[in-house]
C-alpha positions, 0 to 999 in steps of 0.5 A: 506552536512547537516545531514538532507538530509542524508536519503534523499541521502539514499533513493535516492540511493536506488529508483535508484537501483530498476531497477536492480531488476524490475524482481523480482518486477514484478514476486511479482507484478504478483502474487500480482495481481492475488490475487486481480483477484480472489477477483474481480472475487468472486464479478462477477456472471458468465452468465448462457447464456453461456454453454460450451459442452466439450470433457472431461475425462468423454466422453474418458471413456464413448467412450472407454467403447462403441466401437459402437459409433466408437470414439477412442482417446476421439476426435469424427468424424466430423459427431457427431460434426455435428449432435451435432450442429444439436441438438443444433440449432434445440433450437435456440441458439445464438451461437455456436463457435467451440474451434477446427480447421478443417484444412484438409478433412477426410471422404467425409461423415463426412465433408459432415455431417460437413458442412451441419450442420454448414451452416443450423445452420447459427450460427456457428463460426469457429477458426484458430490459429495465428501462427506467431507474426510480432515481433517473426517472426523478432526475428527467422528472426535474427536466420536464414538465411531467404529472405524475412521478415514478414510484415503485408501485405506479406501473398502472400509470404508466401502462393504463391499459393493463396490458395482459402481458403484465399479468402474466408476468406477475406470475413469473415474480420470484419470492423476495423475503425482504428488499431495498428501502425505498430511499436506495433509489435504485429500483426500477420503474419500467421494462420492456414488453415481452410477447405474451405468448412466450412469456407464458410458455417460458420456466422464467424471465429475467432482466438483462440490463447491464449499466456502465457505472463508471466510465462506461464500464461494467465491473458489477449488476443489480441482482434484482428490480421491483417493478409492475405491482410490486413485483420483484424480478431478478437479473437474468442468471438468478432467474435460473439460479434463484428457482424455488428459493426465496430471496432476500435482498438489502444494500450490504447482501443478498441471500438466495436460498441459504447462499449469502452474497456481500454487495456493495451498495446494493451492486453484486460485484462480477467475478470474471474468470481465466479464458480456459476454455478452448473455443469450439467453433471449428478452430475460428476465433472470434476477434471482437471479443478481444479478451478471449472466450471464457466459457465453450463458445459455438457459432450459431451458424455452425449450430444451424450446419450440425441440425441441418445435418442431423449431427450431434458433435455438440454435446449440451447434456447437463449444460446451462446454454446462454442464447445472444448477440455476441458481435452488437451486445458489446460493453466495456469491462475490466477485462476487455473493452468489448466483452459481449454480454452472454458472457458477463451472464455467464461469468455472473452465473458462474460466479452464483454457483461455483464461488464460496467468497465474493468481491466485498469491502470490509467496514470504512472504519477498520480500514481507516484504523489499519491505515491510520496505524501504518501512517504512524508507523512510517512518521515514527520511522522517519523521524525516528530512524538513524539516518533520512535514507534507512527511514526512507527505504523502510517506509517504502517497505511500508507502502510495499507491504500495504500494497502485497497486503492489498493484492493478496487480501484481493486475490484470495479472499476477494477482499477489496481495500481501497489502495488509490487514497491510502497510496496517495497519504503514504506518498504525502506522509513519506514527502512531508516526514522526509522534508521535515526530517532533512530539516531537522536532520541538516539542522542537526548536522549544522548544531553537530558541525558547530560542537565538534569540529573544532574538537575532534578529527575529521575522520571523526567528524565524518562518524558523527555525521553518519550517525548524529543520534548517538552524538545528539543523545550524548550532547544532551547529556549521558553517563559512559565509560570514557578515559580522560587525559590532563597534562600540563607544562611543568614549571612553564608559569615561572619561565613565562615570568622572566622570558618575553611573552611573544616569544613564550607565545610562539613556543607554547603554540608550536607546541599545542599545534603538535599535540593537537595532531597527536590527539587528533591522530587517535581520535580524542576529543580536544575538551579545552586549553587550560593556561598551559594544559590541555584536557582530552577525552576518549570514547565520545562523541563516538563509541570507542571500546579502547578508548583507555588504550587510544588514551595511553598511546596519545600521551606516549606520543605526547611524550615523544613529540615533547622530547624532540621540540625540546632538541629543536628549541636547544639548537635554537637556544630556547628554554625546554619544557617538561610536561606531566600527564594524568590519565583516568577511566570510568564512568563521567557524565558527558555532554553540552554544559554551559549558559544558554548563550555559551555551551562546551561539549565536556566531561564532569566527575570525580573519575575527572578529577582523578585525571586531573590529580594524576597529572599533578602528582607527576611531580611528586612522583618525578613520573611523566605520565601517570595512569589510573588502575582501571586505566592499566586494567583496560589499556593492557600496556606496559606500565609499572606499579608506583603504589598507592598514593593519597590525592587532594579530594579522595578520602582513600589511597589511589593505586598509580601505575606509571606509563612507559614505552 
């Protein structure tokens, strides 16, 4: 296996164990949503057609205070629910949907009350509750011992006696067009009775069950239910939204009338609203909302004062009024731990008429495909960028962008990308590719060490290490423009014949450790010792544009160094030495040539040829140091014209300049 594709292997390992942990990414991705929930929701202006009359903490306290109303427990008999009703018709609502069940009679004269109040309305709606789900009913039939098994169509089982309310109800079924399969398992069995005589004077009835999906949260619904002979009944807003249009109902979408509505698994997703609206229960605020009132809020207690004073300082005309509990009928939701449920009715009601774009996922693969590209992305720039930490801050970047991306796509156009997992695989793809990287990176450095530190200055060093990709690409091989520089002893292999080697020894050492400090001085890479020559090199492993220029300035002081070593050895009764240099500038292949075992870091050419033919012809030419053309061109230094010349190699003259101080 090469090492390339080790964190490929890592990663790999890493994707598939993410199902061991889908819970947690999920509880992260919950709550990661309803961040962005309450974003989209400071973005939605809550309806001001819709009020909600509610028994909250405030009516039990101003009941509990006067017995003469005669309500105790904070619950109203039926008759001021009816003349409540009453009032409010007599303003021409819209609607008015009652959030409590009227399951068994009470008093003749209150039902009474009731009933006349809801059918000279002709704008009520009633709720029952969904009590059964087909999928729960199969899981408690595993439990139990039961008969008979819960289908859809089986409600003459459960209720053998036919009761008479069913029949009516049956009446109340809207047109449903198409609807879930039953293999969805989601439908449900069995609902709440509901007073007959209620039923019958009511414009329509709705279910008001809200289960937690999560956590015992509620951040969707289920916008319809089959139940009693196939009969279909929608959640409670749509009972009133859905009047006189047909409906259409699948796992991806409802459609009511022409209006269509994405749904995830079958589940309408609840768009909640900015709490703009000004509570208007004579300046009370209701604390146990907690989130705030999103839509007009009015005390039911303080309805009761303005009927009992004949006033009207509430105004309902054109209004769709929700009727409930608002201090008991509490759930937890993105929003709030304790909204009450009239305003989840609300927020879905508002949600039904006002909004064009809904909360909706688009298609697993296409998100998978646009992660995948951006995990691609972020290894390549990892791997690829010219140093660990500039890889690390754009692949941050990355992650921001996905995020903004995210949060936007949400926020304007109620786009829902999942954003736990993909975190969690950009996270991994930054640890992985960053440790990989610092390997390969130190590797690389360790490899870059070993090369040039014997050859070039620190400060050079230091270059290379801040940018190794140059310095690796060239390792590897490379043609450039560079400048090389050749000198050598003149005359010094004779001298070594008759002189004492360790004394040679000792001289020619002191004089390559001072001119190793001036090539150091100005950058040059040390290529070899040749006997007694010395071959340099500008202009790699790091970029030099004056590389001619540094080239010529080193074997001036080369010359400079030589002199006065020389002044040194002759008070010290030592032999003189004389030096020639060569220098050439062109293109040159550079880079590690060598044996497997053995590399040198070198330029190879016929412009390094020329170099070394230079400083050879210093001789003929009784010139210390000898510059090409392009040399003289480049460096723009003083130097003169020796003409052309004919060198060993080279089919043509060469023009020669000579370097002078």
């Amino acid at each position: 296996m090469k090492k390339k594709a080790f964190p490929l292997v890592i990663l790999g390992l890493l994707y598939l164990s993410l199902p061991y942990f889908q819970a947690t990414f999920n509880d992260i991705e919950y709550t990661l949503l309803d961040q962005r929930i309450r974003l989209r929701g400071g973005l939605l202006p809550a309806s001001k057609d819709i009020v909600i009359v509610g028994l909250d903490a405030h009516s039990r306290e101003f009941f509990e205070a006067h017995p003469e109303y005669k309500i105790t427990g904070g619950i109203p008999p039926r008759r001021w629910v009816g003349k409540a009703i009453n009032y409010i018709s007599q303003q021409n609502p819209k609607a008015i949907l009652l959030d409590v069940e009227f399951r068994s009679p009470q008093t003749k004269e209150d039902d009474g009350i009731l009933e006349n109040a809801i059918e000279r309305s002709n704008k009520v709606y009633l709720s029952s509750a969904a009590d059964l789900s087909l999928k729960d009913w199969e899981e408690q039939l595993k439990r139990t011992n039961l008969s008979s098994i819960c289908l859809v169509n089986n409600y003459e089982e459960i209720y053998k006696g036919k009761p008479s309310w069913l029949q009516v109800l049956s009446q109340k079924s809207p047109k449903v067009n198409s609807y879930l399969s039953n293999e969805d398992k989601i439908s449900f069995c069995r609902m709440s009775e509901v007073q007959q005589e209620f039923l019958s004077a009511s414009k329509g009835l709705g279910i008001t069950s809200i289960d937690q999906e999560q956590v015992g949260f509620v951040r969707s619904i289920l916008p319809l239910f089959k139940g009693y002979q196939g009969n279909y009944y929608p959640f409670l807003p749509l009972s009133f939204y859905s009047e006189d249009k047909s409906i259409s109902y699948s796992k991806d979408l409802l459609q009511i009338g022409i209006k269509k509505i994405p749904l995830i698994d079958g589940r309408l997703m609840i768009q909640w609203r900015a709490p703009r609206i000004n509570n208007f229960t004579f300046g009370k605020t209701i604390p146990e909302l907690g989130y705030g009132h999103l839509y007009r809020f009015i005390s039911f207690s303080d309805l009761i004062q303005q009927m009992e004073q004949k006033q009207t300082a509430y105004s309902f005309k054109n209004k769709i009024v929700i009727y409930g509990d608002v201090l008991k009928d509490i759930h937890r939701t993105p929003v709030g731990d304790i909204i009450a449920g009239p305003e989840i009715h609300a927020a879905v009601l508002d949600s039904l008429i006002h909004d064009k774009e809904f909360i909706h996922k688009i298609p697993d693969w296409v998100n998978n495909f646009f992660l995948l590209i951006l995990v691609c992305n972020m290894g390549f720039v990892l791997l690829k960028s010219s140093s660990l930490n500039k890889g690390i801050i754009i692949s941050c970047g990355l992650i921001g962008f996905y995020w903004a991306f995210n949060i936007i796509s949400f926020t304007e156009e109620a786009t829902w990308l999942p954003l736990a997992i993909p975190t969690g695989v950009f996270i991994l793809t930054l640890i992985v590719g960053s440790a990989y990287r610092y390997y390969i990176q130190e590797k690389e450095k360790r490899s870059l060490t070993q090369t040039f530190s014997k050859f070039v200055s620190p400060q050079v060093m230091n270059q290379i290490l801040m940018n190794p990709n140059n310095a690796l690409e060239q390792m590897r091989g490379t043609k450039k423009e560079l400048t090389v520089l050749f000198s050598d002893l003149q005359g010094f292999t004779a001298l070594s014949e008759n002189a004492d080697p360790q004394n040679i020894a000792e001289q020619l050492n002191e004089y390559f450790n001072e001119v190793i400090k001036v090539i150091l001085k100005y950058e040059g890479t040390y290529d070899k010792f040749i006997g007694d020559s010395v071959m340099v090199f500008f202009g790699a492993p790091i970029n030099q544009p004056d590389h001619a220029k540094r080239a010529c300035l080193t074997a001036l002081e080369m010359q400079e160094v030589l002199e006065k070593l020389n002044q040194k050895w002759i008070k010290e009764n030592k032999p003189t030495l004389k030096q020639g240099i060569g220098l050439s500038t062109g293109i040159m292949f550079v880079g590690n040539i060598g044996s497997d075992e053995i590399k040198s870091f070198t330029v190879i050419g016929e412009v390094v040829n020329l170099g070394a033919r230079l400083e050879s012809a210093t001789r003929q030419l009784n010139t210390p140091i000898l510059i090409s053309q392009k040399t003289y061109e480049q460096a723009n230094i003083n130097a003169y014209s020796k003409g052309e010349i004919q060198l060993k190699g080279f089919s043509q003259s060469i023009p020669v300049y000579a370097l002078i101080d």
